[in-house]
LUMGU-480894 format. One record per residue (C-alpha): residue number from 1; x, y negated, z. Coordinates in nm, 2 decimals, always signed. Layout:
BEGIN
[NUM, [X, Y, Z]]
...
END
This chain:
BEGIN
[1, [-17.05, +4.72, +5.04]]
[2, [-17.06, +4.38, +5.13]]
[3, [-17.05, +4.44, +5.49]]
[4, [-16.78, +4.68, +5.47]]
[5, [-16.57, +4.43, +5.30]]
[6, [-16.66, +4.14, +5.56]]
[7, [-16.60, +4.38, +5.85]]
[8, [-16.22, +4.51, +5.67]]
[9, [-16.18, +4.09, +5.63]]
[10, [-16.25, +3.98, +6.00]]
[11, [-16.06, +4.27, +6.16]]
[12, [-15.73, +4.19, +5.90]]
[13, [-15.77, +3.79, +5.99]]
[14, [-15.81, +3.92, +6.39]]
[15, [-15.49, +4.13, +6.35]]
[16, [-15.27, +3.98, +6.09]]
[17, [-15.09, +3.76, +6.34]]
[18, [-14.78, +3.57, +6.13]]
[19, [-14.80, +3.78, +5.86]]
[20, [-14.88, +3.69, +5.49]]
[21, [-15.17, +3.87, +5.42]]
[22, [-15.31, +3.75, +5.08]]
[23, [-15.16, +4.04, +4.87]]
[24, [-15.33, +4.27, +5.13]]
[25, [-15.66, +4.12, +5.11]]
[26, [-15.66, +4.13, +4.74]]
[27, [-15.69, +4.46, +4.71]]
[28, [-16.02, +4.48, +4.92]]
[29, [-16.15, +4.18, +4.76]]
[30, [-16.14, +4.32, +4.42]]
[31, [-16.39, +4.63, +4.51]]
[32, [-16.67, +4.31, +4.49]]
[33, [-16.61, +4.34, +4.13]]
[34, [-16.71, +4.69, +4.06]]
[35, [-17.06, +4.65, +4.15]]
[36, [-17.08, +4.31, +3.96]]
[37, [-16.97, +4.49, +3.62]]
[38, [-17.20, +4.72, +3.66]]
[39, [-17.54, +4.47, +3.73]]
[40, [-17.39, +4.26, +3.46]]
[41, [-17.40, +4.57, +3.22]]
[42, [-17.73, +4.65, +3.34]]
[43, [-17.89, +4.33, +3.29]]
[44, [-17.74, +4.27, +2.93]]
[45, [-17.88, +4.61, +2.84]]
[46, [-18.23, +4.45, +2.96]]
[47, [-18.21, +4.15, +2.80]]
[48, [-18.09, +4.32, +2.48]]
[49, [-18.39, +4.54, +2.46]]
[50, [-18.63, +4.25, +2.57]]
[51, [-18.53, +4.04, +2.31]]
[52, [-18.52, +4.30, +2.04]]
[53, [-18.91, +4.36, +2.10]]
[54, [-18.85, +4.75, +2.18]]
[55, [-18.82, +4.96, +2.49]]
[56, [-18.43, +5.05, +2.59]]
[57, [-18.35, +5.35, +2.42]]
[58, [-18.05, +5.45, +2.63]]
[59, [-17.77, +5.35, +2.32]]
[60, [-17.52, +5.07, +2.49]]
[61, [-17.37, +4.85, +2.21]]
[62, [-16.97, +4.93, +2.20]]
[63, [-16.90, +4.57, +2.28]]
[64, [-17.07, +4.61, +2.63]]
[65, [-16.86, +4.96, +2.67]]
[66, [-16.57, +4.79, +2.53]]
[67, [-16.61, +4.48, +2.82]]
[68, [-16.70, +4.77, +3.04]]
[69, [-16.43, +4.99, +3.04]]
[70, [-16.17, +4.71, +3.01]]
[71, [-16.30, +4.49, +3.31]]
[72, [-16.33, +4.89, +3.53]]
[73, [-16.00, +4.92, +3.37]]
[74, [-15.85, +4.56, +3.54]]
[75, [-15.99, +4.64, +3.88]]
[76, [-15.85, +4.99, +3.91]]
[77, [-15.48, +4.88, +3.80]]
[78, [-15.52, +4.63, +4.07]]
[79, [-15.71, +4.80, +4.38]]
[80, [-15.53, +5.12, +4.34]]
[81, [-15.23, +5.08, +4.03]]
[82, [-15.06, +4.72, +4.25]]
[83, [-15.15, +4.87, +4.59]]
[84, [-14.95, +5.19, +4.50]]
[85, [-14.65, +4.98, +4.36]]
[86, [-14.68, +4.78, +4.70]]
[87, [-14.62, +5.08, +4.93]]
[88, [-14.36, +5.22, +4.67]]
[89, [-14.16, +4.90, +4.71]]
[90, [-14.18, +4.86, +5.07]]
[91, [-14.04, +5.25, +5.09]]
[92, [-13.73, +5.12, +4.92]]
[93, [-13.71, +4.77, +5.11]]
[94, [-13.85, +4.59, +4.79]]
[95, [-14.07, +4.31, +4.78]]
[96, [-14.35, +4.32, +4.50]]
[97, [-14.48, +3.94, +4.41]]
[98, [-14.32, +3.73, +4.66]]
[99, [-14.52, +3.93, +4.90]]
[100, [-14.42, +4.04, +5.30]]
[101, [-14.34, +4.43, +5.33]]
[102, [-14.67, +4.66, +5.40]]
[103, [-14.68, +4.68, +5.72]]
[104, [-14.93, +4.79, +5.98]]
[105, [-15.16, +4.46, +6.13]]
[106, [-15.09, +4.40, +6.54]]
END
């Protein structure tokens, strides 16, 4: 993953020329966080059953599902829920957040 990401970055930086690219990269960047929620989940789980003395059992506390699901929930309205509305705006000559048009790189 992290090589796909840092191979997606150096071609947009080689081929972005004047244009404003931040918007664009956000939406790549953000797939870092889907792996992190997930270790972070696993190793709370591990912990938690470490320090309660007792093998994990498989049950997840609801507060970890809750985090879960909203954080999973954050990074989907933003790699795919923004990146939709960006397209959809530059169909109809919007902008969306101050940003340039999407456009194809050089």
């Amino acid at each position: 993953m992290i090589l796909l990401i840092a191979d997606i970055d150096t071609a947009v930086e080689a081929n972005k020329g004047i244009i404003n690219v931040d918007l664009y990269k956000s939406f790549y960047l953000s797939w870092i966080g889907y792996p992190i929620v997930s270790l972070l989940s696993i190793i709370t789980r591990f912990f938690m059953s470490c320090r309660n003395g007792e093998s994990y059992k498989g049950e997840t506390p609801q507060w970890l599902t809750f985090t879960k699901d909203l954080s999973y929930g954050f990074l989907d309205s933003w790699s795919k829920g923004v990146f939709a509305l960006w397209t959809a705006y530059t169909a109809f000559n919007m902008h969306l957040l101050e940003a340039p048009a999407a456009t194809s790189l050089n």
